[in-house]
Structure formats: C-alpha cells, structure tokens
N, C-alpha and C positions, 0 to 999 in steps of 0.2 A: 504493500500500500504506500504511495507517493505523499510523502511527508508534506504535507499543506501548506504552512510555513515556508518552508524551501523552496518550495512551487511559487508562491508568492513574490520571493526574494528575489527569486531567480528571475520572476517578470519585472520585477521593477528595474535589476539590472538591463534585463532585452531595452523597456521605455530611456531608460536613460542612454542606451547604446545608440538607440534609434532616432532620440533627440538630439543625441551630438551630433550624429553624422548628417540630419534634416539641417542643423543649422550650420555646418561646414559647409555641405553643398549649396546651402542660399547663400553664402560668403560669395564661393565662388563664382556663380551666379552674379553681384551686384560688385565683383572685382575685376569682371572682365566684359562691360558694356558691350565692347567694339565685334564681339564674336556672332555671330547669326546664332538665332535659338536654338537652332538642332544643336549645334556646337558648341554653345554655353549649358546646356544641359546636360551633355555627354561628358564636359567639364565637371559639371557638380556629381555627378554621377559616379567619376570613379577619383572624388577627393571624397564622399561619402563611406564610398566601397574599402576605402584605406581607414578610416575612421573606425568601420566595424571590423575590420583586421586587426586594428590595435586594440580595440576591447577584446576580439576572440584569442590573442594574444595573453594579452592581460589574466583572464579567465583559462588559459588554457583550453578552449573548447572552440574548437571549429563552426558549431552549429549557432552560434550567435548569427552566424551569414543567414540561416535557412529561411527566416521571414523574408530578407530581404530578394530575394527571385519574387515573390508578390506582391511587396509592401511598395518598391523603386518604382515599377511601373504606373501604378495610379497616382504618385505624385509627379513622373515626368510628362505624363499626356495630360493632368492639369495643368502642367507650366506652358505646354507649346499651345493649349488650348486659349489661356488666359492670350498668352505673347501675340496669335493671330484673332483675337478680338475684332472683329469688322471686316475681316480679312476672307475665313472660311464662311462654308455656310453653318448656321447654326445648327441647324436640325439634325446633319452629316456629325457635325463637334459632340452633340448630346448620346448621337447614337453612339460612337467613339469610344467618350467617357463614361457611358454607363455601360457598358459591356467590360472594358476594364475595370473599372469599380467593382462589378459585381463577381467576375473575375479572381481579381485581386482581394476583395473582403472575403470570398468563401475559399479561394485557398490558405488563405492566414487563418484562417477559421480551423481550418483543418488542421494546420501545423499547430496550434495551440490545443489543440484535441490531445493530440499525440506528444506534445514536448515533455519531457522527461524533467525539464529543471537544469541548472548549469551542474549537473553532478551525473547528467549522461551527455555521451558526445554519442553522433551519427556513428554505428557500425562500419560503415564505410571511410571515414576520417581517421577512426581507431588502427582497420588495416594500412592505411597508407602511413600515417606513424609511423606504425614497425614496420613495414617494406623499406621506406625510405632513413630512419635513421635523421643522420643529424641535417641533412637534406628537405626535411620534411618543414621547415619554418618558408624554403622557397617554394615546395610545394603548395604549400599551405596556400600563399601568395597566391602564384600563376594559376594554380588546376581549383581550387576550390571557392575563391575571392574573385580575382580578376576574368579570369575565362567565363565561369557564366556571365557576370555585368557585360563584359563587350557584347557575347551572345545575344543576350536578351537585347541591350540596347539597339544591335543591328534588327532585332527582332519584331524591335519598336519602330523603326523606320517609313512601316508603310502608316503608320497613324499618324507620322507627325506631316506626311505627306496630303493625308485623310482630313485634319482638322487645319489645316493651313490653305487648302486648296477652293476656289469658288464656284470651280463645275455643278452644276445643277443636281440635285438627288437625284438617283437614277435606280432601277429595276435591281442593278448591281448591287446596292448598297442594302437595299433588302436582305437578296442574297449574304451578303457577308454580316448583319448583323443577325439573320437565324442562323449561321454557323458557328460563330461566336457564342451565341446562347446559348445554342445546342450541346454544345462542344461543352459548355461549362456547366452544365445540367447534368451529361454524362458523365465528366467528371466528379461530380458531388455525388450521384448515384452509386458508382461507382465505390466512393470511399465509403458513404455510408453503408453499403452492405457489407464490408471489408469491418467497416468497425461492429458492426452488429453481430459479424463471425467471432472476433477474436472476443464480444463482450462475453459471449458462450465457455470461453475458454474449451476449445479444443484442444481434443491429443496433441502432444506437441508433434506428432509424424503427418497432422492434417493438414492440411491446402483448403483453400474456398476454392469450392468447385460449382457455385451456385449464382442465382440472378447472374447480371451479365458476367461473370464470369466463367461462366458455362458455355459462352460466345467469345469468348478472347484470352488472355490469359492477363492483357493487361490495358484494362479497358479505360482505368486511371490514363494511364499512358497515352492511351489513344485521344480522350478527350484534350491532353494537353495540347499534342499534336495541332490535331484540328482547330484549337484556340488559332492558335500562331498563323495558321494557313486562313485561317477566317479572317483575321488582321490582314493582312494580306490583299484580300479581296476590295478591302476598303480601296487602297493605294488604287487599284487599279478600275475601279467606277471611277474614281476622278481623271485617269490618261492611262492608256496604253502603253505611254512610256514610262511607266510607274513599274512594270511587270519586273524590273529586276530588283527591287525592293524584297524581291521573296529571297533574300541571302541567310536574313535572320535565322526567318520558316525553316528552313531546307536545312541548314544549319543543328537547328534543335532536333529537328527529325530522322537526320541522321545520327547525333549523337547518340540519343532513345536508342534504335536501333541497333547500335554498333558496339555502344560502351554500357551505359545504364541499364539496358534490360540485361544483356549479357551476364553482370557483374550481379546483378540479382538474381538472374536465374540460376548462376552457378552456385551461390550461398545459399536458394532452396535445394538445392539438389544433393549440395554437404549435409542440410540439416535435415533432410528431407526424401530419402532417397525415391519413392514411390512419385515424387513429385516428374519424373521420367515418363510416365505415363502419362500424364497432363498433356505435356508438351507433345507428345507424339497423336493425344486426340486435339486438343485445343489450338486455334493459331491463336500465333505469338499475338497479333495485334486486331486487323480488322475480321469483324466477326464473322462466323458460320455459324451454323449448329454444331455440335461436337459430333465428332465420328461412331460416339457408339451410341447417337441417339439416332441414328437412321437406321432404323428397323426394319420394316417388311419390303419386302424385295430390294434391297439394296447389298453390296458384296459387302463382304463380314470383314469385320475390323481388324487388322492381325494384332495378333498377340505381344504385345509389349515385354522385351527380354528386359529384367530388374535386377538381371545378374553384376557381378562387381566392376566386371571389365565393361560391360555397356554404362555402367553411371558413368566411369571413369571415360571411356567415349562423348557421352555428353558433358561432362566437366571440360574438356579439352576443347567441344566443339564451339563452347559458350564462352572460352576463357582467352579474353582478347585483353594484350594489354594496352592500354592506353592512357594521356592524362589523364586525369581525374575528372569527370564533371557528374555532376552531384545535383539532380533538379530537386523541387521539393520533395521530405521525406514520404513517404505509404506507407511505412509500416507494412508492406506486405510479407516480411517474411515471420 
C-alpha cells in the first residue's frame, strides 16, 4: 500500500519541478523577442526540459520527465495560439487547442493514476542505469530528457502550422479533429481496462487478454499513434504544402514500433513466458479479431510452441537495441 504522505510529497515536488521549469521557459520566451514563435517556443521548451533534468537529477529519478510528454504540449499550442491572435482562424485555433487539452489533461491523468511517488523510478530508466554505468547521467540527458522534447516538438509542428494559418475550415479539418478525439478516447479506453485488470490483481503469469485488447496487443499505443497523425491532418486542411510537417508523426510511430513496444514486449515475455502466445494470436498494433476467435469454418490456429528455446527466439526477435525513448508510462506489464 503506497504511503499517502509520500505520494503527496512527492506531488508537491512534480508542482514545484513543473513550476520552475513553466517559469524558465517564459524567461526565455520574453528574453529573446527577435525569434518567430515556432522558435521562441522550441526555445522555452528545451530551457524547461533542462530544468526538469536538474530536479530528476537532484531526486535521482528519471521519471520526474514523465508528465512532461503531456503537460509541454498544451502549454506550447496555447502560446502559438495566443502569439497568432487575429492571424488564424478561430474556430480551426479552438478545435486545435481543445483536442490537445483534452489530450494532454487525460494523459496526465493517467500518469498520476499510476505514479508511484519519487521512491519508484520507471523500470525502464532502472535498466538503462545498470547497462550504462557511469554513462548513464548523459544518457539520462540525450535518450530520456532531450530526444522525446525534440520529438514531440517536431510532432507539434503541424499545429502551430494549424493555428497560425487563415485558410478557410474545411471538410479536412473535421476529419482531423475526429481522429484526434478518437484517437484519444481509444487511448483512455484502453488504459482504463488495463487498470481495471490489474485492480483485480491477477496471477502474476497473466496478461489482459480482454476489451480491446483482445484486438491489439497495444491498443494504448495505437491511440497514441493516431493522436500525432490526426495533428497532422490539421497542417495539411490549411496547404498541401504543409504535408511534410508529418516528421514528428512518422517519427513517434516508428519509434513505438521499433524501440518501445519491443522493449516491453521482451520484459513481458521475461516475466511472462505464456505471454508468447498472445503475440502469435494478437497483432502487435492495428486490430483484428484474435486468431482463435475465428471458429466455424475457418483453418485452425497452430499450436503455439512455449518451449524454452522459442521464448528465447522471441526474446531475440523483440530485443533491439537502441537509445532510449520512453513515451508515457502503461503500466502494462
């Protein structure tokens, strides 16, 4: 049971971590007039990102960062928003800001679900420690602080494209703001069935194999995805020439892909071994039904070998090394 006190303490720390760094990045902000807004805020953005390094420094805990992937964003599409006042259209600016807003307030929601307190760090921050050694304060830096901010910030690009621009609303912009909702509905769904498994406290050898996860294996995931690519869309209802605005998108969704689920899926399968069978019914990301729920007249499922040398085949085939990047926590395993 998570000592209440401690929890407390440890939020007033996060408030005070995340007040410094809001008022370093407005410093920088009202200390460098002459820059264009995209670029006075990409400024504040990673004198803020240093700020919360130096407290997760200070604290020893890496995870100080972990609001910040949802928290950074709804304050820099208010700034670009405010800065193009009279500039964009409004209507485009509201739909913008309230998709990120809502976005951003139910993933912080989420991470305050699941935080542990400054007396647990992300599992993942823990291995790279001990991988790295005394290396790991630059790690710390580049793979867990600064690479997602640049990320996302590129991520952000088609918004501040979206709320700065005076093209007319258009059919497009529908479109991208039900994919952004949607996208973030799925995602909430998503965790909340995840948290509604683990309130059960299962065997610790079980997986959620249920609600959408019975369609994906990480449906969190996907929602995230499609957030970024629904942004996206915005950029490009205002100009065609906006379309390579998608660096951010493409970006984040190969990371998921290649490093983060990877790196989770191989720590279910450590902890997990039966978790082998999942991955051989379930896809990784965009949904189907599962394979052994197609029953009558359909070919039969083969049989999942959970022998030692196949986990240790799927350990190998999931175990990619690369920097570190760390989206918000799931708590999935």
């Amino acid at each position: 049971m998570q000592d209440d006190a401690a929890y407390w303490r440890g939020t007033t720390w996060v408030s005070v971590t995340y007040f410094a760094a809001f008022s370093a990045g407005m410093l920088a902000v009202a200390l460098a007039p002459e820059l264009d807004p995209y670029w006075r805020a990409g400024l504040a953005d990673l004198v803020a990102t240093l700020v919360v390094f130096a407290f997760s420094l200070a604290f020893r805990n890496a995870s100080l960062y972990d609001p910040y992937w949802s928290v950074a964003p709804i304050a820099l599409v208010a700034y670009w928003t405010v800065a193009a006042s009279g500039e964009g259209v409004l209507l485009r600016q509201a739909m913008v800001m309230g998709v990120v807003a809502f976005w951003g307030t139910r993933l912080t929601t989420n991470w305050a679900i699941g935080w542990g307190g400054l007396d647990h760090e992300d599992w993942r921050y823990l291995q790279l420690r001990q991988r790295t050694g005394f290396a790991y304060p630059l790690v710390n830096l580049l793979g867990i602080h600064l690479m997602p901010t640049v990320l996302v910030f590129a991520a952000l690009w088609p918004a501040y494209e979206a709320v700065t621009a005076p093209t007319p609303i258009g059919l497009l912009d529908g479109v991208a703001f039900a994919v952004t909702a949607g996208a973030t509905v799925l995602e909430g769904m998503a965790d909340k069935q995840l948290h509604a498994f683990q309130a059960r406290h299962p065997p610790a050898h079980a997986y959620i194999d249920e609600g959408l996860w019975r369609w994906s294996r990480h449906p969190n995931y996907l929602g995230e995805i499609l957030f970024w690519w629904g942004l996206w869309l915005f950029a490009v209802a205002v100009g065609d020439e906006h379309a390579v605005t998608c660096v951010g998108a493409l970006g984040i969704a190969l990371l998921f892909r290649f490093a983060s689920i990877p790196m989770m899926e191989r720590r279910l399968l450590e902890r997990r071994p039966s978790y082998a069978e999942q991955i051989a019914r379930v896809p990784m990301l965009f949904p189907r039904p599962p394979r052994h729920a197609a029953a009558r007249g359909s070919a039969p499922v083969p049989e999942v070998d959970l022998t030692p040398d196949r986990i240790l085949d799927e350990r190998a085939r999931l175990s990619i090394d690369t920097m570190p990047f760390v989206p918000p926590p799931d708590a999935e395993d």
